[in-house]
C-alpha positions in Angstrom: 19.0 30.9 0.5 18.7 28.7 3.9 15.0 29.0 3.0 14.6 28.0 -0.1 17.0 25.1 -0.1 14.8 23.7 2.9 11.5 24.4 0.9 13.3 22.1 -1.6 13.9 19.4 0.8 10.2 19.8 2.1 9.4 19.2 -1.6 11.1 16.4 -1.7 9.2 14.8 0.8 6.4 15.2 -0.7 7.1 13.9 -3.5 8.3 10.8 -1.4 5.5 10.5 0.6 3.1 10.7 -2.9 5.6 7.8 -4.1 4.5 6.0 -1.2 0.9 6.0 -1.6 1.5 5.5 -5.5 3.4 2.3 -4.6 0.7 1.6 -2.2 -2.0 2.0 -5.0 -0.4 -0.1 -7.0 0.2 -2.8 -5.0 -3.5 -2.9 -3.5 -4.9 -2.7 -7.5 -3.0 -5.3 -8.3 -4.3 -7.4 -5.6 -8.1 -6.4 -6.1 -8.0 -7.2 -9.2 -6.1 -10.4 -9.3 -8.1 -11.6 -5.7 -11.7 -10.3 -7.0 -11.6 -9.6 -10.8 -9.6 -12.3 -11.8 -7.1 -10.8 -13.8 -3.5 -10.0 -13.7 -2.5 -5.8 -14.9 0.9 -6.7 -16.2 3.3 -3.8 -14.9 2.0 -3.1 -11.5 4.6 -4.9 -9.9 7.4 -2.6 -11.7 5.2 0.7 -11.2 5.2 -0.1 -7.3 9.1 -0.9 -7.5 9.6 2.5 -8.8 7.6 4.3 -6.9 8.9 2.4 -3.6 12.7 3.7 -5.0 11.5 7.0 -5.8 10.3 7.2 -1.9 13.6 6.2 -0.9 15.5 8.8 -2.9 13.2 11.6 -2.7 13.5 11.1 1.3 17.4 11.5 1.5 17.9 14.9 1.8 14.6 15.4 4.6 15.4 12.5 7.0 19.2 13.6 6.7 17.8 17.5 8.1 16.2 15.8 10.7 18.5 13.7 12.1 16.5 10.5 11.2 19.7 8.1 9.1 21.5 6.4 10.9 25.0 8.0 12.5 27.7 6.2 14.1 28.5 8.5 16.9 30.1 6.0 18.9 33.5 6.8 17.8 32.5 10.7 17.9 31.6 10.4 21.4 34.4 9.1 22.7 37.3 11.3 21.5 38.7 14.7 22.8 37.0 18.1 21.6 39.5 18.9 18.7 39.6 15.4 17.4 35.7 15.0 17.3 36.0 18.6 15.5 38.5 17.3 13.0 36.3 14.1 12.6 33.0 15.8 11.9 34.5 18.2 9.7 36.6 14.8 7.6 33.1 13.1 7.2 30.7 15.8 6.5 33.8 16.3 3.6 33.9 13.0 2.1 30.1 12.5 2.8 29.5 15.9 0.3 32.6 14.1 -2.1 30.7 10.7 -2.0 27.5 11.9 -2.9 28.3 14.6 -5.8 29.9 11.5 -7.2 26.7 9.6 -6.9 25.0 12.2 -8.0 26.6 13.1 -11.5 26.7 9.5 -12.1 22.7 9.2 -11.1 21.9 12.2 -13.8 24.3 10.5 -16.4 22.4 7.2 -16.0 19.2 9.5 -16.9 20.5 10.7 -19.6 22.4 7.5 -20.9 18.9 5.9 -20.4 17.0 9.0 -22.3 19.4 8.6 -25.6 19.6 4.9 -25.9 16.3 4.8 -25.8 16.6 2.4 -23.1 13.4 0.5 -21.4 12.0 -1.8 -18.6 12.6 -5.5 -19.5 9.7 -5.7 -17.5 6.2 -6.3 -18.9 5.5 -2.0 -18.6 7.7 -1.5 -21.1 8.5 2.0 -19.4 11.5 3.7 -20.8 13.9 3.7 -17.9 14.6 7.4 -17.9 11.3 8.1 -16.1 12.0 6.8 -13.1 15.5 7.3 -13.1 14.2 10.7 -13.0 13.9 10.6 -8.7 16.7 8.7 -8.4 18.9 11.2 -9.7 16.8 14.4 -8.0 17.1 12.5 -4.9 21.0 11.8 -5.3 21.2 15.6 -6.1 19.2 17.1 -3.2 21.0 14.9 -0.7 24.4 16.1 -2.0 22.9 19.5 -1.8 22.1 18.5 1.7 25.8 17.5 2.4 27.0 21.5 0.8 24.3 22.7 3.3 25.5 21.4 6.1 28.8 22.0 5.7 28.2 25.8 5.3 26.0 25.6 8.4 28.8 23.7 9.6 31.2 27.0 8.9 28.9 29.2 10.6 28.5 27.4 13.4 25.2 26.4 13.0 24.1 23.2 13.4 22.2 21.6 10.2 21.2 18.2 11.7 18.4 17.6 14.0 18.3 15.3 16.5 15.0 13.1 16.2 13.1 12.4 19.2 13.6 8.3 18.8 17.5 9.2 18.0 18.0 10.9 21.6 16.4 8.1 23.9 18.5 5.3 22.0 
């Protein structure tokens, strides 16, 4: 199960790093062809937007593996053995609360968007569910990432690597 949950995570960011160079795409078309074609392809601007969220989201549950979002371990530091067990234990808790919450409301803002018909206001015209889409798989691996850890937590493994950058700072 370990395996295939981390396989999912690695599929993530993929997907996040295709969103990058699909944001990327968009952004240098759009410049191309309003710099040397003269004209203007109405949309682009949204297209990068979502693709530049989808990155974001699609990245959660990956950088959060490796260590790589930001954690306050100030606090954590300082305080006795028991306490900083307590602590750890309290956050990875409401962390897994906070984003299950985030979650379910992500996939009910995919579907609210998916029956309403609802679409971009934007010139793309996109119906919103789309790219709401990677928002809400996103919000869902990342609270999957939260379970994960905490079960890793249990055994007394450790889920959360250390990055390279993190450890010097």
């Amino acid at each position: 199960m370990d395996k295939l949950v981390r396989n999912f995570y690695r599929l993530l960011m993929l997907l996040a790093c295709l969103s990058m160079l699909a944001a990327f795409g968009a952004v240098a078309l759009g410049v191309v062809a309003r710099e040397f074609i003269h004209i203007n392809i109405n949309g682009l601007d949204a297209y990068a937007g979502y693709a530049i969220a989808a990155a974001l989201f699609f990245a959660l549950p990956a950088t959060l593996q490796n260590g790589d979002h930001i954690r306050v371990t100030l606090v954590l530091d300082r305080l006795p053995a028991r306490a900083r067990n307590f602590m750890e234990w309290f956050c990875l808790s409401a962390a897994l609360v906070l984003t299950l919450y985030i979650a379910f409301y992500a996939v009910r803002a995919v579907w609210i968007s998916y029956i309403t018909h609802d679409i971009s206001p934007a010139a793309d015209a996109t119906p919103l569910w789309i790219p709401q889409i990677s928002m809400a798989m996103g919000c869902i691996g990342f609270a999957l990432a939260f379970a994960h850890a905490l079960i890793l937590r249990w055994q007394g493994s450790s889920f959360m690597a250390v990055s390279e950058t993190a450890s010097f700072e």
